[in-house]
C-alpha positions as CSV (number, residue, x, y, z in Angstrom):
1,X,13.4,-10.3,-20.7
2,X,11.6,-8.5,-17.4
3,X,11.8,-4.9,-17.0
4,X,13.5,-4.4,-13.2
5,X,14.6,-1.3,-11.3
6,X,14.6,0.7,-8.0
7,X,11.7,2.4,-6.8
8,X,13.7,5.2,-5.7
9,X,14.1,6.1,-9.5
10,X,10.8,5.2,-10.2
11,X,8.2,5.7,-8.1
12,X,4.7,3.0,-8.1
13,X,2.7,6.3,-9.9
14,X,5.5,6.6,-12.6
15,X,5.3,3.0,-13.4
16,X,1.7,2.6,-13.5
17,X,1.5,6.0,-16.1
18,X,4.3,3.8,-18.0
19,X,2.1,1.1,-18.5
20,X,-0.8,3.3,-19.3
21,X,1.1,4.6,-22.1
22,X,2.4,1.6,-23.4
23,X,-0.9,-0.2,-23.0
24,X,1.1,-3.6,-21.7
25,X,0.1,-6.4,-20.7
26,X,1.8,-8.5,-17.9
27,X,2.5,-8.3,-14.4
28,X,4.3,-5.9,-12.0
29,X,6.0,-7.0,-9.4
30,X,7.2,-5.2,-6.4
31,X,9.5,-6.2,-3.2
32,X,9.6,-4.1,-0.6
33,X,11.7,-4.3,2.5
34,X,9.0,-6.7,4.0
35,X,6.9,-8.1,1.8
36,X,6.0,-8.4,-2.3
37,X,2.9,-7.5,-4.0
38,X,1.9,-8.4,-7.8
39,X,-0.2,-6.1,-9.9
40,X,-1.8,-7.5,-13.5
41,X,-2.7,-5.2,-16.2
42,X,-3.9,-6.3,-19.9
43,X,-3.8,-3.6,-23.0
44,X,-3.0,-1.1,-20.4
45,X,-5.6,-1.8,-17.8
46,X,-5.8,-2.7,-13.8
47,X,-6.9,-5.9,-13.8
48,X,-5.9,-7.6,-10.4
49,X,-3.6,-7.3,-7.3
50,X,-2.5,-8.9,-4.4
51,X,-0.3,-8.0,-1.5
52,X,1.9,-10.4,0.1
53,X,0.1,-13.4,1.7
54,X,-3.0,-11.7,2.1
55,X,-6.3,-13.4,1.7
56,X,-6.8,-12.2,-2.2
57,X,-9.3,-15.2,-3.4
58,X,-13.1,-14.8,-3.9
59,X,-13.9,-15.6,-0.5
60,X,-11.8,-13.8,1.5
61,X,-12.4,-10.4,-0.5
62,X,-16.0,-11.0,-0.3
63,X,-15.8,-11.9,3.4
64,X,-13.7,-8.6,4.3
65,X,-15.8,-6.5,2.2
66,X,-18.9,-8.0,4.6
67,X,-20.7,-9.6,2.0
68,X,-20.1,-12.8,3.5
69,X,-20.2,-13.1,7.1
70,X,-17.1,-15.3,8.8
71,X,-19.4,-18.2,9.9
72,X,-20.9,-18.1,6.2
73,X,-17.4,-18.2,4.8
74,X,-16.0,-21.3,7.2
75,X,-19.3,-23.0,5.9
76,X,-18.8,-22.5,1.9
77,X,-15.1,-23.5,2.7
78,X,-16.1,-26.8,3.9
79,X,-18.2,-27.2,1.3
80,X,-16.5,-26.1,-1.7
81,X,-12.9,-25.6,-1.2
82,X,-12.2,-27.7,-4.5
83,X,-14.1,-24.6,-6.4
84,X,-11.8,-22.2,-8.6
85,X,-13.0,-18.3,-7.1
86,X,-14.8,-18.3,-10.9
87,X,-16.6,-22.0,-10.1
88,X,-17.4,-20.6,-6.9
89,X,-18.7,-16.7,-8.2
90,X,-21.0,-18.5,-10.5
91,X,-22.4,-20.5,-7.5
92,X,-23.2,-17.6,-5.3
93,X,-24.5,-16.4,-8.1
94,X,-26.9,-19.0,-9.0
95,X,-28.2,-19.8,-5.4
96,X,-28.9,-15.8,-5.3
97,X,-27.1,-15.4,-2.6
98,X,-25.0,-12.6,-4.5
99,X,-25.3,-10.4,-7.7
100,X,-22.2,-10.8,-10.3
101,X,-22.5,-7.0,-9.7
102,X,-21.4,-7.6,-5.7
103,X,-19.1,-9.9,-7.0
104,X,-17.3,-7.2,-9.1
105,X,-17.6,-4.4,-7.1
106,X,-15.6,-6.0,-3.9
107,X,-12.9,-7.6,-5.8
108,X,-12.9,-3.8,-7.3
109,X,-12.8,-2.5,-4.2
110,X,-9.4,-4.7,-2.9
111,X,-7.9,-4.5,-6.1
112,X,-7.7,-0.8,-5.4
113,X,-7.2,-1.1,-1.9
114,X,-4.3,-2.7,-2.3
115,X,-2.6,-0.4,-5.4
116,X,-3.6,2.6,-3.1
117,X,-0.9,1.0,-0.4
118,X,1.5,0.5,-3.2
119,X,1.7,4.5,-4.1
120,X,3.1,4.8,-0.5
121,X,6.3,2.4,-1.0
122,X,9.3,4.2,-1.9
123,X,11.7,1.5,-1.0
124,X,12.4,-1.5,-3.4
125,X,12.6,-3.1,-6.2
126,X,10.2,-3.9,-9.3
127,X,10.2,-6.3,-12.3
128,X,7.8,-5.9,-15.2
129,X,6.9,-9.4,-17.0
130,X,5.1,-8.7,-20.6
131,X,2.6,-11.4,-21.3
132,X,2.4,-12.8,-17.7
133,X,-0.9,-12.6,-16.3
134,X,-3.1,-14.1,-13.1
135,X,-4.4,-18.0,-13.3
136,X,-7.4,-18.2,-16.0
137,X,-9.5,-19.5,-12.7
138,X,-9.5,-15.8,-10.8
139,X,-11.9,-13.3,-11.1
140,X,-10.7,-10.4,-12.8
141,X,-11.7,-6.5,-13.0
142,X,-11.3,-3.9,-16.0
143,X,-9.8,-0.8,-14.5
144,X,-9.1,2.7,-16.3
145,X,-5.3,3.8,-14.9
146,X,-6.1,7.0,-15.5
147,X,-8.0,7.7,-12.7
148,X,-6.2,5.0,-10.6
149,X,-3.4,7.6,-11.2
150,X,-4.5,10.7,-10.4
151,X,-6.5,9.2,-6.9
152,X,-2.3,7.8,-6.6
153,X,-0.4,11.2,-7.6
154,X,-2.9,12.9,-4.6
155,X,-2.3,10.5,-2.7
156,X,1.9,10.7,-3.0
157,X,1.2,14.7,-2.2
158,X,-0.6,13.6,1.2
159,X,2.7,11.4,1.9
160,X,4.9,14.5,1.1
161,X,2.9,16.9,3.4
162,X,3.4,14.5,6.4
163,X,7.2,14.3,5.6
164,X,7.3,18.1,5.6
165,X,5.5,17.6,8.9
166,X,7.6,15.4,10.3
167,X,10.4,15.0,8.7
168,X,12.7,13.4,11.4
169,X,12.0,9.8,12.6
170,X,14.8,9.7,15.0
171,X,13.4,11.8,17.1
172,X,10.8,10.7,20.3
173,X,7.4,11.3,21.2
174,X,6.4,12.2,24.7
175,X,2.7,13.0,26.3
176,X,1.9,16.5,26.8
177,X,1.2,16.7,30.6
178,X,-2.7,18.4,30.9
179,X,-4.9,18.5,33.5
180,X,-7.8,16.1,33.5
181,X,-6.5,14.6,30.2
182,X,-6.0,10.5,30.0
183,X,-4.9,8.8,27.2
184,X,-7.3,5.7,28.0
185,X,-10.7,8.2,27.2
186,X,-9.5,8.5,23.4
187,X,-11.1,6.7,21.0
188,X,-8.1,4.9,19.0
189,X,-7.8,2.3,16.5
190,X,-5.6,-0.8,17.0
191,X,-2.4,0.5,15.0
192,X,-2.9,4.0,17.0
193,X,-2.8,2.1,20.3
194,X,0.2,0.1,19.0
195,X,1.7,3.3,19.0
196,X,0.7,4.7,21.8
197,X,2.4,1.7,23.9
198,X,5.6,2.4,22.9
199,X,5.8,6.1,23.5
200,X,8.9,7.0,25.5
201,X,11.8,9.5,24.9
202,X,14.2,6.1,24.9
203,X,12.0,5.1,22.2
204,X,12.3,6.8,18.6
205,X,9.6,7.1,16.2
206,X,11.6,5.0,13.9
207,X,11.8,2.4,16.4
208,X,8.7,2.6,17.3
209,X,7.5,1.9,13.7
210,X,10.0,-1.0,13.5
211,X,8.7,-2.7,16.0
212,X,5.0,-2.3,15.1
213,X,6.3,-3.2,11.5
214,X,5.3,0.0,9.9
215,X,6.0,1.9,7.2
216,X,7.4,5.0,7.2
217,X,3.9,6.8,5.8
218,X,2.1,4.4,8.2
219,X,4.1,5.9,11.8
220,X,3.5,9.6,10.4
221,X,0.6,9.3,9.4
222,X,-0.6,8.2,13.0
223,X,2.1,10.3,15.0
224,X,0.6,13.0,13.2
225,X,-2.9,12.8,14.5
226,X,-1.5,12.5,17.8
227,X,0.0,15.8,17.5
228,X,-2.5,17.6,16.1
229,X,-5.3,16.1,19.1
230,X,-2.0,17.7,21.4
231,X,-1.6,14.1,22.9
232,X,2.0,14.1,22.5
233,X,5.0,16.1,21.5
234,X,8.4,15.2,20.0
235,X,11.5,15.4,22.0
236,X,14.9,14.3,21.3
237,X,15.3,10.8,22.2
238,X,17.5,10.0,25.4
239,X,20.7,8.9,24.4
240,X,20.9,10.5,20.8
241,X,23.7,12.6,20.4
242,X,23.0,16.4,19.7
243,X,21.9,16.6,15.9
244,X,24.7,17.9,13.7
245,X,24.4,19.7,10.4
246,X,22.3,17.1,8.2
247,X,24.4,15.0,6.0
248,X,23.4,16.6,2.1
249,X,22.4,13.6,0.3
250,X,23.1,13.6,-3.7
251,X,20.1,14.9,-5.5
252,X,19.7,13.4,-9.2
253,X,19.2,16.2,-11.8
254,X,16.0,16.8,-13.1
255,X,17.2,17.0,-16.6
256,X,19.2,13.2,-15.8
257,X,15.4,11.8,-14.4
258,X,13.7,12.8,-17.1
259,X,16.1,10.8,-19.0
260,X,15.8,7.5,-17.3
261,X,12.2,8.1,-17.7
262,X,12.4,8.2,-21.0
263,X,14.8,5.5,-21.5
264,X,12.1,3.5,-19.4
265,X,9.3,4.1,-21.7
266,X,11.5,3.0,-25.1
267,X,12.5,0.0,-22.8
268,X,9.0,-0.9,-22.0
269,X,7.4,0.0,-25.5
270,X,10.2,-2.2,-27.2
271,X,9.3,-5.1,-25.1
């Protein structure tokens, strides 16, 4: 029987350090409010991921990480698109195109790319499958979750320092009026101009993320380096009512967490 839960009680690095300590094998699953993402570990170890419908197969991992250029790519697609990612590996292998080493190193590279995402969802669900693992025709890496974790638990303190930052997302961005600056001579990157567009008082910074289709981390993470450049400042949105005294949400005892914790690891030990 799968393992499921919410990842409010248990966050992506407390499941991973589960599964460290278990040494399980089998697949993680995890639905966020957007979109899924499956991570595979055997005896305890990272061994593949893939987020949502993102190009995860040999090709498009070797073509993002520029070891295969997007003309090159289009080409070896029309000419071997009947190939497994292994078939294909031991192909670009063979015609020296590619080292097994460049092989393993950018599928390394995404698999970690993608779990490093993961530590920033707090909102969802997760199912643990023992014994289920990826297609015997994918390439597959051998990663230590020990150091996966602690590269995650700094990670996690990074998300909590822009929370204490900005800790209201109902709240609007406006420029900051200065003489002789202009938006437009800023060097941003395509989520930061995203941003940028939508930046009104009517607008909140929850909206605003919304609307791009951002995470929470993702919007303060960028509204954060806007702030500290002094391109904007946040403002109460127009329309909002005056804030009242902040609803007190229940806080779950530390002494009940480590509990369900535990209670987690017998679960997954026992299955």
């Amino acid at each position: 029987m799968a393992l499921k839960g919410n990842l409010r009680d248990f966050s992506v690095v407390q499941l991973f350090n589960l599964v460290n300590l278990a040494g399980k094998t089998g697949t993680l699953t995890l639905e966020g409010p957007n979109v899924a993402a499956w991570v595979s570990f055997r005896d305890g170890k990272l061994i593949h991921a893939q987020l949502g419908n993102e190009d995860g197969t040999l090709l498009g991992v070797l073509t993002k990480a520029g070891k295969v250029r997007p003309e090159q790519s289009k080409l070896i697609k029309g000419h071997a698109s009947d190939k497994s990612d292994k078939e294909l590996g031991l192909l670009l292998i063979n015609a020296g195109y590619l080292t097994q080493q460049d092989i393993l190193a950018s599928i390394q590279h995404y698999v970690l790319d993608v779990v490093y995402r993961l530590f920033a969802w707090v909102d969802g669900f997760f199912r643990f499958d023992n014994d289920v693992l990826p297609p015997d025709d994918h390439i597959t890496v051998r990663l230590d979750l020990e150091n996966v974790i602690i590269e995650g638990s700094r990670r996690i303190e990074q998300i909590q320092s822009l929370e204490d930052e900005i800790p209201n997302l109902d709240l609007a961005l406006n420029f900051v009026e200065r003489p002789g600056a202009n938006i437009r001579d800023v060097h941003l990157n395509t989520q930061e101009w995203k941003v940028v567009s939508y930046i009104n008082p009517k607008n909140s910074i929850r909206q605003i993320a919304k609307t791009n289709k951002m995470n929470e981390t993702e919007i303060r993470t960028i509204v954060y380096g806007l702030l500290e450049a002094g391109l904007v400042e946040i403002v109460r949105a127009e329309g909002a009512p005056m804030p009242a005294q902040a609803e007190q949400f229940e806080k779950v005892n530390k002494v009940e967490r480590e509990s369900l914790v535990n209670r987690l690891i017998d679960r997954i030990r026992s299955m």
